[in-house]
N, CA, C and O atoms as a DFTB+ gen file, in Angstrom:
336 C
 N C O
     1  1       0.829      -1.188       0.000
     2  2       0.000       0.000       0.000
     3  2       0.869       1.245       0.000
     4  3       1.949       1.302       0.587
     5  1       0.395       2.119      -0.612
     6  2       1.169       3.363      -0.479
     7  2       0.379       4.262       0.221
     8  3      -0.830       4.058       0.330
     9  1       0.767       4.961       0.572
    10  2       0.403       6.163       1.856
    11  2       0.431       7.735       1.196
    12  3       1.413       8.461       1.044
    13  1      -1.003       8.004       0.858
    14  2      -0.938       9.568       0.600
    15  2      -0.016      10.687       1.623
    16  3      -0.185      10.835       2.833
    17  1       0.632      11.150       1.062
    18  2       1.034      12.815       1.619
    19  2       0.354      13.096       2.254
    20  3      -0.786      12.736       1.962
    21  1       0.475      13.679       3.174
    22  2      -0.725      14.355       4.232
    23  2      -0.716      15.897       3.763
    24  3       0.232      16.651       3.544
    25  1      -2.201      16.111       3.682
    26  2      -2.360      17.556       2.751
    27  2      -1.539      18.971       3.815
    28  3      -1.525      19.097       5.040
    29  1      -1.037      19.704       2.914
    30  2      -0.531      20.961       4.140
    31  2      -1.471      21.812       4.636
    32  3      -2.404      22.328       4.019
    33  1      -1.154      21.940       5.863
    34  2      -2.032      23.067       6.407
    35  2      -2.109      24.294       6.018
    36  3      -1.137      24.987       5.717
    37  1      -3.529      24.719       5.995
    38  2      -3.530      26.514       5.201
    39  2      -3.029      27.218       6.276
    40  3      -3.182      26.917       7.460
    41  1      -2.486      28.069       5.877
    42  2      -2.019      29.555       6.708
    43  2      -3.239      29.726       7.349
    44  3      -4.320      29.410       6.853
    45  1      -3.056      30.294       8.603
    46  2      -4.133      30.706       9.143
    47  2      -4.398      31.969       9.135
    48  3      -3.628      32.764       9.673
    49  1      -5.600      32.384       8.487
    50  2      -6.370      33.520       8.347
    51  2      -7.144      34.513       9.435
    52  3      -7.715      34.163      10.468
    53  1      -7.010      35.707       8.956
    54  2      -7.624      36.932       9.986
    55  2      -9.328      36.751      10.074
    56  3      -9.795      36.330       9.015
    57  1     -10.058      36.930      10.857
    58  2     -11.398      36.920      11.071
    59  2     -11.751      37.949       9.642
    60  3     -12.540      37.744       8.720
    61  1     -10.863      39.057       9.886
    62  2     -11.449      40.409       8.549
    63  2     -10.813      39.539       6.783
    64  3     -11.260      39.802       5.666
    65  1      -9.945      38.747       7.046
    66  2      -9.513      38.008       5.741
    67  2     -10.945      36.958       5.374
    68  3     -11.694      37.085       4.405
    69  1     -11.004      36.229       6.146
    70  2     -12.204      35.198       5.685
    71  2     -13.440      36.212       5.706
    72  3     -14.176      35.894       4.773
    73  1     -13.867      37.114       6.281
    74  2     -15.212      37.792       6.079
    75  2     -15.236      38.993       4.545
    76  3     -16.308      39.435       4.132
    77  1     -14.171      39.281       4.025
    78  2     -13.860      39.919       3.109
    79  2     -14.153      38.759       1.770
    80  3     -14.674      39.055       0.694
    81  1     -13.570      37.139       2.260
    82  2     -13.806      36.439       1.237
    83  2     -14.834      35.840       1.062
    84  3     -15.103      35.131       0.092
    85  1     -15.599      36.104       2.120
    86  2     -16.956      35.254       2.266
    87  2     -17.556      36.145       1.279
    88  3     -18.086      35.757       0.238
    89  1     -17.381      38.101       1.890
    90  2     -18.281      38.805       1.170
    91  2     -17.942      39.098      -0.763
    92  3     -18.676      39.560      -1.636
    93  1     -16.910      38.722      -0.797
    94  2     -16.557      37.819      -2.409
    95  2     -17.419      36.932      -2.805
    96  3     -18.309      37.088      -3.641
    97  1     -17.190      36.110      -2.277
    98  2     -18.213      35.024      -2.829
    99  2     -19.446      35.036      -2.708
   100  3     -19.989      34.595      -3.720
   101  1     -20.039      35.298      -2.039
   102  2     -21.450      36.659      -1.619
   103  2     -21.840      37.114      -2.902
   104  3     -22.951      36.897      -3.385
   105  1     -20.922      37.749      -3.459
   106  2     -21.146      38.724      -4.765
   107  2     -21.408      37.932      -6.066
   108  3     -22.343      38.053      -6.858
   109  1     -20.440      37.163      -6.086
   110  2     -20.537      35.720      -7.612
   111  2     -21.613      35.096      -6.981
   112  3     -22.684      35.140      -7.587
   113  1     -21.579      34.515      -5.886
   114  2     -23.331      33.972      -5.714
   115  2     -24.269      34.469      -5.945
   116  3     -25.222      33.857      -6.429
   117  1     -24.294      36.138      -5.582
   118  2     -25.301      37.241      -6.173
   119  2     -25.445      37.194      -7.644
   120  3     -26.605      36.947      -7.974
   121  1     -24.653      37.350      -8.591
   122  2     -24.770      37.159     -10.186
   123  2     -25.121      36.165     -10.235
   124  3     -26.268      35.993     -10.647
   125  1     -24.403      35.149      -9.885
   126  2     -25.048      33.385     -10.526
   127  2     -26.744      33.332     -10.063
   128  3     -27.449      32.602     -10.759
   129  1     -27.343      34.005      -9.032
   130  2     -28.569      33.319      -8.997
   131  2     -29.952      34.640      -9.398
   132  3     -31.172      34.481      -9.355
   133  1     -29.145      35.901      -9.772
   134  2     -30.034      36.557     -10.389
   135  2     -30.210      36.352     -11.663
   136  3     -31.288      36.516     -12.234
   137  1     -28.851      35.865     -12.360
   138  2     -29.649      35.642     -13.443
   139  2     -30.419      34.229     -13.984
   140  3     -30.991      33.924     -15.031
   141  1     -30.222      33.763     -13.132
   142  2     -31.061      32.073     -13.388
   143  2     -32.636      32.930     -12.713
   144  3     -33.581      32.212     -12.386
   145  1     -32.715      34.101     -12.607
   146  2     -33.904      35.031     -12.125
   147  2     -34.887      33.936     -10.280
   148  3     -36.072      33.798      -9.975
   149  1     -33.609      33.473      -9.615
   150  2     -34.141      33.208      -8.717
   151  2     -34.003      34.322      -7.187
   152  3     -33.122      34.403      -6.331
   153  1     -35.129      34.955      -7.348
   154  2     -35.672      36.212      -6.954
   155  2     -35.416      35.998      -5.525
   156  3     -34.812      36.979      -5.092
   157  1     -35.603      35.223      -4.720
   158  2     -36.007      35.268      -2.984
   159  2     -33.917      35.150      -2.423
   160  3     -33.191      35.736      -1.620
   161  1     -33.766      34.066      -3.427
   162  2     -32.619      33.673      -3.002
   163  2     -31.223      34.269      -3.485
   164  3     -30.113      33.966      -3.048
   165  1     -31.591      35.361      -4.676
   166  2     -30.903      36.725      -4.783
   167  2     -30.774      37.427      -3.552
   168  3     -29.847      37.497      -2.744
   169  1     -32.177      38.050      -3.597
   170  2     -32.448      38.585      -1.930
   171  2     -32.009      38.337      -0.574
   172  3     -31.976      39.248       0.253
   173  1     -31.656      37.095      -0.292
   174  2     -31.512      36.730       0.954
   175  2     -29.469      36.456       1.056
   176  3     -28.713      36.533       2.025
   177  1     -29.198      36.135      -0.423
   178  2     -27.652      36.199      -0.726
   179  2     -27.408      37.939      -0.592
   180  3     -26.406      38.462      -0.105
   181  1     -28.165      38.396      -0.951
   182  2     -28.013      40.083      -1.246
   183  2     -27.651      40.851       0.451
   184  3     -26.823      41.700       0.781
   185  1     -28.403      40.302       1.025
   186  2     -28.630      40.642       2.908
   187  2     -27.558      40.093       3.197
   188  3     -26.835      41.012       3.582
   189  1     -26.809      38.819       3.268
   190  2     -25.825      38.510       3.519
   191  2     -23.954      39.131       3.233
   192  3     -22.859      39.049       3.790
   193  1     -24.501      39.667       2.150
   194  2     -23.351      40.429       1.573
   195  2     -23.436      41.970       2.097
   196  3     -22.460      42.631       2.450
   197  1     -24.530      42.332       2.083
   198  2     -24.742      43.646       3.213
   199  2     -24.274      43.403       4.713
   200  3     -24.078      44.275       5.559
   201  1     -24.151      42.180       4.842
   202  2     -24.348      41.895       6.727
   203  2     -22.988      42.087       6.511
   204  3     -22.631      43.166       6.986
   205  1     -21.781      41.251       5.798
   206  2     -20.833      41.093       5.847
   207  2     -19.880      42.700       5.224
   208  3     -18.672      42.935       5.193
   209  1     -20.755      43.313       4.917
   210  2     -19.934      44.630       4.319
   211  2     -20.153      45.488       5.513
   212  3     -19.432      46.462       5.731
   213  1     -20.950      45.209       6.145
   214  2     -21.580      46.292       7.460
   215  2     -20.239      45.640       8.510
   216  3     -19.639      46.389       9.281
   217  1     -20.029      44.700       8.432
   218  2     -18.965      44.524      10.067
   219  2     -17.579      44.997       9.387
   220  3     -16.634      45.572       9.927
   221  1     -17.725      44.599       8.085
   222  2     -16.266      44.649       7.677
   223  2     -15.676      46.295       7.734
   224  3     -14.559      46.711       8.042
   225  1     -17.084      47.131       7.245
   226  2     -16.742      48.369       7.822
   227  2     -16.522      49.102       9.396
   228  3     -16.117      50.202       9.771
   229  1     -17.054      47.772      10.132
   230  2     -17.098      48.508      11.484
   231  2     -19.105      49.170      11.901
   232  3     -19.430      49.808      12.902
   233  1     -19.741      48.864      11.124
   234  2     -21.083      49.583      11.461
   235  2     -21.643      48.534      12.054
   236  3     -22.226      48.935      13.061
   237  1     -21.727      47.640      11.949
   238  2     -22.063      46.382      12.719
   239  2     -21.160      45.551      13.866
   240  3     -19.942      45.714      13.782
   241  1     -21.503      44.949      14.597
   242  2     -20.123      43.746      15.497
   243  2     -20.599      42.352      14.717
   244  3     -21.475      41.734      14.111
   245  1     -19.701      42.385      15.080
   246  2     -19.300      40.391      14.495
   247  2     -20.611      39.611      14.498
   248  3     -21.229      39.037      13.601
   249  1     -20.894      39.826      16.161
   250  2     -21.756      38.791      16.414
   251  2     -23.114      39.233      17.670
   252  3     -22.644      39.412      18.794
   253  1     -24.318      39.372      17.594
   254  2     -25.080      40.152      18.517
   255  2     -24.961      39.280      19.697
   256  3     -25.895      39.630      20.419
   257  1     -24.090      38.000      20.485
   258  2     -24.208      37.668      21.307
   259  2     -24.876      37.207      22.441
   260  3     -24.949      35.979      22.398
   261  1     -25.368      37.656      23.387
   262  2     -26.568      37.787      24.429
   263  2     -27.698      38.891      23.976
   264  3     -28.818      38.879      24.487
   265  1     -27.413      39.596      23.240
   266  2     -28.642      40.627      22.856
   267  2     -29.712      40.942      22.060
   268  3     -30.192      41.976      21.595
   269  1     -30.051      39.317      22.019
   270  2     -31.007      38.855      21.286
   271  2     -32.091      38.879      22.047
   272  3     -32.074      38.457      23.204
   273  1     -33.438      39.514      21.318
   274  2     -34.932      38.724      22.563
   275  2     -35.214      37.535      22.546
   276  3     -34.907      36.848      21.573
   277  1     -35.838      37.039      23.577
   278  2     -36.229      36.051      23.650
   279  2     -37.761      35.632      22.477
   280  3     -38.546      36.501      22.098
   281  1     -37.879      33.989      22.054
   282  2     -38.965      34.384      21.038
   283  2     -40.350      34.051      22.158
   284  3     -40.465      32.938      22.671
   285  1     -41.064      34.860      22.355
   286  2     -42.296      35.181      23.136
   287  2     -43.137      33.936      22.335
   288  3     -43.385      33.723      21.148
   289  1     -43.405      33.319      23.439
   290  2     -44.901      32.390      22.699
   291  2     -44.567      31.377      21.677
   292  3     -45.477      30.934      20.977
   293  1     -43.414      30.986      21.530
   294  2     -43.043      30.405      20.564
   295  2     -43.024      28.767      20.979
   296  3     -41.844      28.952      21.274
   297  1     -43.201      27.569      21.227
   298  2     -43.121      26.298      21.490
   299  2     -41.158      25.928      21.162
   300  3     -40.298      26.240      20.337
   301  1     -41.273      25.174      22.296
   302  2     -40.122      24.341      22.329
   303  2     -39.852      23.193      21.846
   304  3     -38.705      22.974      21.456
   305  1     -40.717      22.334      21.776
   306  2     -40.548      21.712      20.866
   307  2     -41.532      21.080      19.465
   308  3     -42.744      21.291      19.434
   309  1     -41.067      20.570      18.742
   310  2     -42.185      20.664      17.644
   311  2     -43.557      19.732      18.145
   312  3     -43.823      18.846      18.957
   313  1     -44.183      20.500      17.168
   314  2     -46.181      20.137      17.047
   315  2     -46.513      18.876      17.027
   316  3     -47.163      18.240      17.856
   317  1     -45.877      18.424      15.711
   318  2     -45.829      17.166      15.322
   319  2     -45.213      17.588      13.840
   320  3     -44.520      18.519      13.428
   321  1     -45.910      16.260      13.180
   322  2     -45.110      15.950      11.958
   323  2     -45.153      16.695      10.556
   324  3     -45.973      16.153       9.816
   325  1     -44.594      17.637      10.050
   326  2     -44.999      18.395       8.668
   327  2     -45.368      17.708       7.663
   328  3     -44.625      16.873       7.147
   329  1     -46.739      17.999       7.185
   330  2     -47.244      16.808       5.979
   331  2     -47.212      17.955       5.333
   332  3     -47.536      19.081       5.709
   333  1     -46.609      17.408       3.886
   334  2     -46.262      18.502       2.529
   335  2     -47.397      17.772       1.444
   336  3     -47.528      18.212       0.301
């Protein structure tokens, strides 16, 4: 048997390096699915690339942490079974 190489480890990257490349790829995901004219999921790629341009500038934090509400009235666990 022969024994693969063990792959090298990537350099390790800045939190602002991977969120810069996320919000890259954000953008080509944005073209690739507007023009296949899929409308919701433009939209919701579109918010994501805003979220990620908002921290990268500093107008946003990373992460809202504890400062989330709680969801009021909402069940813990599910109803039952989703029939489609």
């Amino acid at each position: 048997m022969s024994s693969k190489p063990a792959k090298p480890a990537l350099p390790p990257h800045t939190a602002e390096e991977n969120l810069a490349y996320t919000r890259q790829m954000l953008g080509e995901l944005r073209t690739v699915v507007n023009a296949e004219g899929a409308d919701m999921l433009g939209y919701l790629i579109e918010m994501a690339y805003v979220e990620a341009g908002d921290i990268l500038s500093g107008l946003r934090p990373l992460s809202v942490g504890g400062q989330r509400d709680p969801a009021v009235g909402m069940p813990l666990k599910p109803a039952g079974k989703i029939k489609l």
